[in-house]
N, CA, C and O atoms as CSV, one atom per row, in Angstrom:
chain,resi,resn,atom,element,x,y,z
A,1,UNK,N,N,97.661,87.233,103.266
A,1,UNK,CA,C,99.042,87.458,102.940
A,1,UNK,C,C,99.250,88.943,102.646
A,1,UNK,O,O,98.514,89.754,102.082
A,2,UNK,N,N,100.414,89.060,103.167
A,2,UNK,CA,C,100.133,90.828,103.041
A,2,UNK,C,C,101.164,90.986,101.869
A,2,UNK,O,O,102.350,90.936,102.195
A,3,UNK,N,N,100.839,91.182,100.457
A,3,UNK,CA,C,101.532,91.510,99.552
A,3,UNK,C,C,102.630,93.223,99.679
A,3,UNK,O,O,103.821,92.957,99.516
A,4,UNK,N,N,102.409,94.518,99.886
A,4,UNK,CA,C,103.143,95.272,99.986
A,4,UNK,C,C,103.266,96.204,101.114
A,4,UNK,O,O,102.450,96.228,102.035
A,5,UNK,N,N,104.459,97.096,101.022
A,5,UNK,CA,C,104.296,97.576,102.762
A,5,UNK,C,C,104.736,99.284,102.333
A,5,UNK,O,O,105.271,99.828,101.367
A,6,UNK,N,N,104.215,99.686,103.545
A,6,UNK,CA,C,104.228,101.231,103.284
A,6,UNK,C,C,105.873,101.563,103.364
A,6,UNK,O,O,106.426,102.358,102.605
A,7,UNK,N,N,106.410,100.964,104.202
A,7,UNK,CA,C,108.282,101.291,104.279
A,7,UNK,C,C,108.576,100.037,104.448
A,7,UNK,O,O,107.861,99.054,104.645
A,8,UNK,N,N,110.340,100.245,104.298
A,8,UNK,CA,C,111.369,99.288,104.531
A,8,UNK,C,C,111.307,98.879,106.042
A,8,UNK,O,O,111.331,97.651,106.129
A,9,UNK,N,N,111.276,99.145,106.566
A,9,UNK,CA,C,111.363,99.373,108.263
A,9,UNK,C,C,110.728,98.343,108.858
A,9,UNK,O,O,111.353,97.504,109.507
A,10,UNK,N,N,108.989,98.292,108.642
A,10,UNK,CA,C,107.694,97.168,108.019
A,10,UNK,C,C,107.887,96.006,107.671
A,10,UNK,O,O,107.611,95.003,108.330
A,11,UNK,N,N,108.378,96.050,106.608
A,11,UNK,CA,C,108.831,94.982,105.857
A,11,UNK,C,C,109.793,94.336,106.371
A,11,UNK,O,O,109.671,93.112,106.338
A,12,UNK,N,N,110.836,94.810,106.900
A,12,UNK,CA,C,112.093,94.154,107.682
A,12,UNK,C,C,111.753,93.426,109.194
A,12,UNK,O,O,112.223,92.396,109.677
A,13,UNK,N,N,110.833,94.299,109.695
A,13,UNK,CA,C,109.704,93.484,111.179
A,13,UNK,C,C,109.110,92.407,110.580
A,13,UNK,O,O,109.230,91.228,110.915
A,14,UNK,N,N,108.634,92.738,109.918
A,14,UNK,CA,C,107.634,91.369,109.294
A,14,UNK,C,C,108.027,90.106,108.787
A,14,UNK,O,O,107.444,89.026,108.881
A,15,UNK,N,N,109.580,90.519,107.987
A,15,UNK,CA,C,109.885,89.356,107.358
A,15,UNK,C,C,111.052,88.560,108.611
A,15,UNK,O,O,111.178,87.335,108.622
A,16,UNK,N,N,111.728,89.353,109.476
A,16,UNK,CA,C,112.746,88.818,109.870
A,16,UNK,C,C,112.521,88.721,111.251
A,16,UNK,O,O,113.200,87.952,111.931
A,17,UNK,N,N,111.351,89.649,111.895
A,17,UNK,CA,C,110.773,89.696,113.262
A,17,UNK,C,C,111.760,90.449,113.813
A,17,UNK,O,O,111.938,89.881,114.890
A,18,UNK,N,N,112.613,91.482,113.758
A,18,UNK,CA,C,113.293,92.394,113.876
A,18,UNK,C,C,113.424,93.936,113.270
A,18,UNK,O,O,112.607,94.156,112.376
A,19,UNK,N,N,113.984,94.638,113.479
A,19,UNK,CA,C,114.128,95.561,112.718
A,19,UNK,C,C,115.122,96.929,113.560
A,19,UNK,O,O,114.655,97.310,114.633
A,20,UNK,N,N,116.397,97.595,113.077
A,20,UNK,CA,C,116.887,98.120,113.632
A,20,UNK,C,C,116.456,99.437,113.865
A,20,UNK,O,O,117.173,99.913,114.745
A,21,UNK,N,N,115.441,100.408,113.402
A,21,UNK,CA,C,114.561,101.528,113.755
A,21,UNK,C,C,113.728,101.424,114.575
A,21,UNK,O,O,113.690,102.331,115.406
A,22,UNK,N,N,112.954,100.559,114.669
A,22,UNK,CA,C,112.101,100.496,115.994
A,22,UNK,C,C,112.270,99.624,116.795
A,22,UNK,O,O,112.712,98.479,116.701
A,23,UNK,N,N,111.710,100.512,118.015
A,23,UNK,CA,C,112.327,99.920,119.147
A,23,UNK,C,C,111.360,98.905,119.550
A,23,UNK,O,O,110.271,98.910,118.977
A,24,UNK,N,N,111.626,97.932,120.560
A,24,UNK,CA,C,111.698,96.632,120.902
A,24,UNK,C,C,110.470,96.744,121.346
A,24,UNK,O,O,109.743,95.878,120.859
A,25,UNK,N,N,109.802,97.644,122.261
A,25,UNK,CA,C,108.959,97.386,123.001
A,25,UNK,C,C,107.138,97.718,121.867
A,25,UNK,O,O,106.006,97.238,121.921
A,26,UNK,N,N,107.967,98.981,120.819
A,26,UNK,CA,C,107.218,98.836,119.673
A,26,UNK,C,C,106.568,97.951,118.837
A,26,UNK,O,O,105.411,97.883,118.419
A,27,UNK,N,N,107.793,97.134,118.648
A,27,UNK,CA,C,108.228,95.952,117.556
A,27,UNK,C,C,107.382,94.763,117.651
A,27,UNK,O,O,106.878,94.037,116.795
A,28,UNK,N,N,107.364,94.764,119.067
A,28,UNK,CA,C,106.398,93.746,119.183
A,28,UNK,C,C,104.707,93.929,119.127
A,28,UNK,O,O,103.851,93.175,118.666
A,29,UNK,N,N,104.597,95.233,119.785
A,29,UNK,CA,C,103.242,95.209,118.830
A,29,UNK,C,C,102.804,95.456,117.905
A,29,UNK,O,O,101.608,95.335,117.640
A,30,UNK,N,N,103.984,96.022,116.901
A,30,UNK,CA,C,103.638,95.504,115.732
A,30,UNK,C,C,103.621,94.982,115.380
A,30,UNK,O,O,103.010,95.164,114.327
A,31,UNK,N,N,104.136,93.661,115.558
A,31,UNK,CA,C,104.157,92.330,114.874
A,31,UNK,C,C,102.906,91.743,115.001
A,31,UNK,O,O,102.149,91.087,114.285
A,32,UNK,N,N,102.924,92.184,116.146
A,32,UNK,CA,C,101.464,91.332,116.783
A,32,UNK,C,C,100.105,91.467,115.510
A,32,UNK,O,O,99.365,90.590,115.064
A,33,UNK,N,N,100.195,93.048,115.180
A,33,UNK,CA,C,99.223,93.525,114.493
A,33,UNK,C,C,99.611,93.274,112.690
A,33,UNK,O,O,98.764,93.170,111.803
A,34,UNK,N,N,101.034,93.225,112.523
A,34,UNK,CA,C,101.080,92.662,110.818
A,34,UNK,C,C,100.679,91.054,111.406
A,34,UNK,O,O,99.479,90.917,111.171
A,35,UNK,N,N,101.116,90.039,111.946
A,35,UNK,CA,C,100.279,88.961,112.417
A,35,UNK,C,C,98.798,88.466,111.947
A,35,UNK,O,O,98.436,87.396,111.457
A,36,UNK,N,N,97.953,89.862,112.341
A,36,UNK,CA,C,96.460,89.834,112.739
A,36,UNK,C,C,96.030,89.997,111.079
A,36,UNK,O,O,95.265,89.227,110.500
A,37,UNK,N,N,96.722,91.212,110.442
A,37,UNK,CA,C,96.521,91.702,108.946
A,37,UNK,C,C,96.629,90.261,108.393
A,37,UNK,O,O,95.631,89.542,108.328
A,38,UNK,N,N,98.094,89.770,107.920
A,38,UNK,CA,C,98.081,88.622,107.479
A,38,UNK,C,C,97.113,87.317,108.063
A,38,UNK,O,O,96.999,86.230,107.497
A,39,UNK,N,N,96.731,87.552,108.804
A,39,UNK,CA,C,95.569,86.306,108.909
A,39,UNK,C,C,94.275,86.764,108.514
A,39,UNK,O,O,93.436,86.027,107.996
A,40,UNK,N,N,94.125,87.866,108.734
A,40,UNK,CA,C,92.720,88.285,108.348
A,40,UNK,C,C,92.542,88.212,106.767
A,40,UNK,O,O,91.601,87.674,106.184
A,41,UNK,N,N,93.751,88.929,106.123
A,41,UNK,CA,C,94.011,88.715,104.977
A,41,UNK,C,C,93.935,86.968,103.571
A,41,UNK,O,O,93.609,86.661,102.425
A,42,UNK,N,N,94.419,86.501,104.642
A,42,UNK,CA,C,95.048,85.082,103.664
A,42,UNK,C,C,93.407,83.877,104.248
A,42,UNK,O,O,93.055,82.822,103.720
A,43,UNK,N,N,92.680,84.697,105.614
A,43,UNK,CA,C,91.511,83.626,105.784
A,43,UNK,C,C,90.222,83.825,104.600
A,43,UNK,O,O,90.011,85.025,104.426
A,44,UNK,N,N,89.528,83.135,103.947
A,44,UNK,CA,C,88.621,83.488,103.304
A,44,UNK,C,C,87.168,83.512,103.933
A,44,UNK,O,O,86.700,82.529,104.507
A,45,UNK,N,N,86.537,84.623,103.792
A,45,UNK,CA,C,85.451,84.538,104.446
A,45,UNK,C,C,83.982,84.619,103.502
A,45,UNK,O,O,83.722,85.345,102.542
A,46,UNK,N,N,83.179,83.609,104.160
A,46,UNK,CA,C,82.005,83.466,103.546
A,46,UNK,C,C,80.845,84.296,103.731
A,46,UNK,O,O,80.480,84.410,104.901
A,47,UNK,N,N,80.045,85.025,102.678
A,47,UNK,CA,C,79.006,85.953,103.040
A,47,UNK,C,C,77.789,85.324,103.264
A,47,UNK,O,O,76.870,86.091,103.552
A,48,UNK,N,N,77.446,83.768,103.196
A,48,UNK,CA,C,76.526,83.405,103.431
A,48,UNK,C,C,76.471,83.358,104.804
A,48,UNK,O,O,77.356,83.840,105.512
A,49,UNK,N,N,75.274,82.689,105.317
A,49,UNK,CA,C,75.381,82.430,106.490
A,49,UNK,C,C,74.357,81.180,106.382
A,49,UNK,O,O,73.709,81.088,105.340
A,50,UNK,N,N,74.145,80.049,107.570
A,50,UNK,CA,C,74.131,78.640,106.571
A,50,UNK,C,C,72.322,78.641,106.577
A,50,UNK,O,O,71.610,79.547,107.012
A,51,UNK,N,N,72.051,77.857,106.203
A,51,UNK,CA,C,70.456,78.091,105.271
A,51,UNK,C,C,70.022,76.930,106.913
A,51,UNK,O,O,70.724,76.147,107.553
A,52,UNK,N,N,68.839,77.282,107.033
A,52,UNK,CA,C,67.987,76.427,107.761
A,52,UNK,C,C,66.699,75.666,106.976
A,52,UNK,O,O,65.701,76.334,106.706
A,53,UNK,N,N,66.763,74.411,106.668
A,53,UNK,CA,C,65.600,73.606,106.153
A,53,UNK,C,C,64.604,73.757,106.654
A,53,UNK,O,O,64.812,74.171,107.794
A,54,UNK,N,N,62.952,73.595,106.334
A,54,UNK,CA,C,62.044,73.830,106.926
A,54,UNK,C,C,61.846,71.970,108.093
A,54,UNK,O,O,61.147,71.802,109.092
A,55,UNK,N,N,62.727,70.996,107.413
A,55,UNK,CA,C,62.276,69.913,108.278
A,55,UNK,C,C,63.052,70.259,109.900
A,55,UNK,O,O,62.580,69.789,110.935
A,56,UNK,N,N,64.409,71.231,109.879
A,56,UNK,CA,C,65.204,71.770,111.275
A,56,UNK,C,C,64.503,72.101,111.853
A,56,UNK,O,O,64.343,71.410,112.859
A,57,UNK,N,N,63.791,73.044,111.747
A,57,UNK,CA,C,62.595,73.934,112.712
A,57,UNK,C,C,62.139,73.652,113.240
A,57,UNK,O,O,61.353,74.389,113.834
């Protein structure tokens, strides 16, 4: 979840999928990329990695 944004501009793409400063062909890849933030953001990731038993082997 992306709690704060560097400008208004940002914030107005993000929340409404529009925004009247940038242009269209922009807009969309930015969205694409606040998109990617907020998922990367809000997924939780695990530092383990999973254990192998000696009976698997």
């Amino acid at each position: 979840m992306i709690k704060t944004f560097a400008d208004r501009q940002t914030q107005e793409l993000y929340v409404t999928g529009k925004s009247k400063r940038i242009p269209p062909d922009i807009a969309r890849r930015a969205m694409r990329k606040l998109e990617y933030v907020d998922l990367a953001t809000a997924t939780p990731t695990t530092s383990r990695s999973p254990t192998i038993t000696e009976s698997e082997v």
